[in-house]
C-alpha positions, 0 to 999 in steps of 0.5 A: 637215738632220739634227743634225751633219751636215756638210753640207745640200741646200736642194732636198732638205730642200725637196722632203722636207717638201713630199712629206709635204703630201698626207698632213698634208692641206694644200697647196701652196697653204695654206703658199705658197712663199719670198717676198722682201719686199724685192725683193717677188718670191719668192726667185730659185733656190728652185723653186715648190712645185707640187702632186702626189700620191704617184703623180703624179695629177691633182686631182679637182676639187681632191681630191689622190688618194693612190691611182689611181682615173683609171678609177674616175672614167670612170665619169661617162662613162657618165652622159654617154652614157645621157643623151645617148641618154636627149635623142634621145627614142625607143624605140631610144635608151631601149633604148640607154641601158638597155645603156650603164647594165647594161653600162658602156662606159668604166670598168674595161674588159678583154678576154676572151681564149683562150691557144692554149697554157695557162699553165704557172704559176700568175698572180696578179692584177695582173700586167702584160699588154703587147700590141697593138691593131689598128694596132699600138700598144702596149696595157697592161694586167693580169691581171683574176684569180688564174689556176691553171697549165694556165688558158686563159680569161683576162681581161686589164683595161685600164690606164688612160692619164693623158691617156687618147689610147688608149682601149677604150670598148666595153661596151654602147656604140652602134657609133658612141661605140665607141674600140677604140685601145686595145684588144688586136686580135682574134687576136694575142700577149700577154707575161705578166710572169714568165710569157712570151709567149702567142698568144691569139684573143678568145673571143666576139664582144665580147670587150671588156666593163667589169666597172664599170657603174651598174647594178652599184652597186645590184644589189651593194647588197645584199652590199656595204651590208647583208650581207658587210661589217665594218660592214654593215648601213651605215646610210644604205643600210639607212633607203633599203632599210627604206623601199622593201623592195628591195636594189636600189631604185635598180635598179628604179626606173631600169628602171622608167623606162626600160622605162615600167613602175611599180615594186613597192615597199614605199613610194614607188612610181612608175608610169611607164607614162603618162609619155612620155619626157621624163617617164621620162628626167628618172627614168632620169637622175635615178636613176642619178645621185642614187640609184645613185651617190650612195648608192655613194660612200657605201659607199666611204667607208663601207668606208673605215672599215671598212679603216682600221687604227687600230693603224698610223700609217705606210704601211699603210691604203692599202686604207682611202685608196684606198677613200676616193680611190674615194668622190672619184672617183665623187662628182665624175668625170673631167670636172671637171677638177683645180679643179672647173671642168670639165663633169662629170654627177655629184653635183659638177656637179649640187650646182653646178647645183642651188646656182643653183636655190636660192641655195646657192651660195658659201662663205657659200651666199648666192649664185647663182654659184660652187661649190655649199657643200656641195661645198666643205664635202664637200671640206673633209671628204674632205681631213680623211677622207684625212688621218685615214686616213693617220693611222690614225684613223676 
């Protein structure tokens, strides 16, 4: 399409425009595709626009990511899973469901392991790990560290399927939600890119841990919110940690209910230890949810801020979009689906639960049915967020 060119490609010139929707903030849907009134079709020849991130992702509840956050939005499963156990209503479940909570079971999982020889050069983060699994299916994954020469202990995370057919969800999960297919067998060989291939045997009995668990995103609260961060103390986080006197506020009252104790807080203390569990699981769940979580996709959008480079307009806040696309994928899960239309646990499903309860739902929010308003409002303000990111502006 330049001026003076001598010749032109409508496919070309079409899909150069289009691959620019996600950061300007719109979408295939706002511009529409070529339409023939005469005809009253569209243009025959012209391929429909179809919404796609940067990297082919999916949408998360109608979020278009410009950066892969898949295995950050798994965390929802373990919502799921504490809250299944949390319904069976006995002392060994509430035990289980404490586990799957300071353990994880299904986002940012990776294996420990001991190569029988050490590495001769040094290994920077990221680099790719190919092996197998059990059955001898292929596992991908990468370096979780940067590693020096002469290193044997190493851990190696899980790259994350788009479809997720082959799985390692192990972390504090009951044997029987356990999925080791894919995971690295027990005793096997790994190639490290650039580096070669190493025997390797696991170096613990479970060495399938997740390095991402709820409890995680309160008992890092204190470093994360309110001490070791540009923008530190966030605001939001510091009105919750000057009304409790506790960094992990969150933290104790999950445990608090979990285990049937009272917690110990400056204000707003609650006493579990009369409560049967029904009364308790109603506060673990809660917790996790509306207070863990909830107060950690504000800290990513919070550090998204902190990322963003106003002084570069092109290519260069990916840290910043990333920060922010983690926000996204906390808030709503991996269960929502690509419209919102799917069975999540976290805040996405429970502002469309809670919509019902006090006729919020809607764009007017006057209504019992549909999408909760603040969700389509906090959606407008994530495409904004990304837009403005991607733009260099805060």
């Amino acid at each position: 399409m330049k001026v003076g060119a001598t010749s032109t490609s409508l496919p070309a010139v079409k899909s150069a425009f289009e691959a620019n929707y996600a950061c300007m903030g719109i979408t295939c849907a706002d511009v529409g595709n070529l339409y023939n009134a005469d005809a009253n079709t569209f243009f025959t020849g012209i391929s429909q626009c179809v919404d796609t991130s940067p990297l082919n992702l999916d949408r998360i509840a109608g979020y278009l990511p410009g950066t892969n956050v898949v295995d950050h939005s798994l965390i929802d499963l373990d919502q799921k899973a504490i809250e299944e156990q949390i319904k069976v209503g006995t002392a060994e479940s509430f035990n289980v469901a404490r586990k799957i909570y300071e353990e994880g079971g299904h986002s940012k999982s990776f294996a420990e392991i001991t190569l029988d020889t050490a590495l001769v050069n040094p290994v920077n983060k990221g680099t790719s790990v190919i092996g197998e699994s059990a059955d001898g299916a292929w596992v991908y994954g990468s370096v979780m560290a940067d590693y020096e020469s002469n290193t044997r202990d190493i851990k190696v995370q899980y790259t994350v399927d788009a479809d997720n057919s082959r799985v390692c969800y192990v972390g504090g999960l009951p044997s029987d939600k356990v999925d080791t297919s894919g995971c690295l067998m027990e005793v096997g060989s790994i190639t490290i890119s650039g580096q070669g291939a190493f025997n390797y045997q696991a170096n613990n009995q479970g060495y399938n841990k997740n390095a991402r668990a709820i409890q995680g995103f309160s008992t890092a609260a204190q470093s994360k919110m309110y001490e070791d961060c540009p923008g530190c103390p966030y605001k939001d986080f510091k009105q919750y940690y000057d009304y409790y006197g506790e960094f992990d506020y969150a933290n104790k009252w999950i445990l608090a209910a979990a285990q049937g104790s009272s917690t110990s807080f400056k204000n707003g203390n609650a006493d579990f230890t009369s409560y049967d569990f029904i009364g308790r699981g109603e506060a673990f769940k809660k917790g996790t949810a509306y207070m863990s979580v909830w107060m950690y996709v504000i800290r990513e959008l919070e550090d998204a801020i902190d990322d963003c480079n106003v002084e570069c307009t092109f290519d260069c806040n990916e840290d910043a979009v990333h920060a922010w696309d983690e926000a996204v994928a906390f808030y709503a899960g991996s269960e929502e689906g690509s419209d919102g239309s799917g069975d999540g646990a976290l805040l996405y499903s429970l502002a469309d639960k809670r919509c019902q309860n006090f006729k919020t739902c809607g764009s007017n929010g006057d209504s019992v049915d549909g999408t909760a308003k603040v969700n389509l409002e906090i959606y407008a303000q994530f495409a904004a967020g990304q837009m403005n990111l991607n733009l260099g502006k805060q």
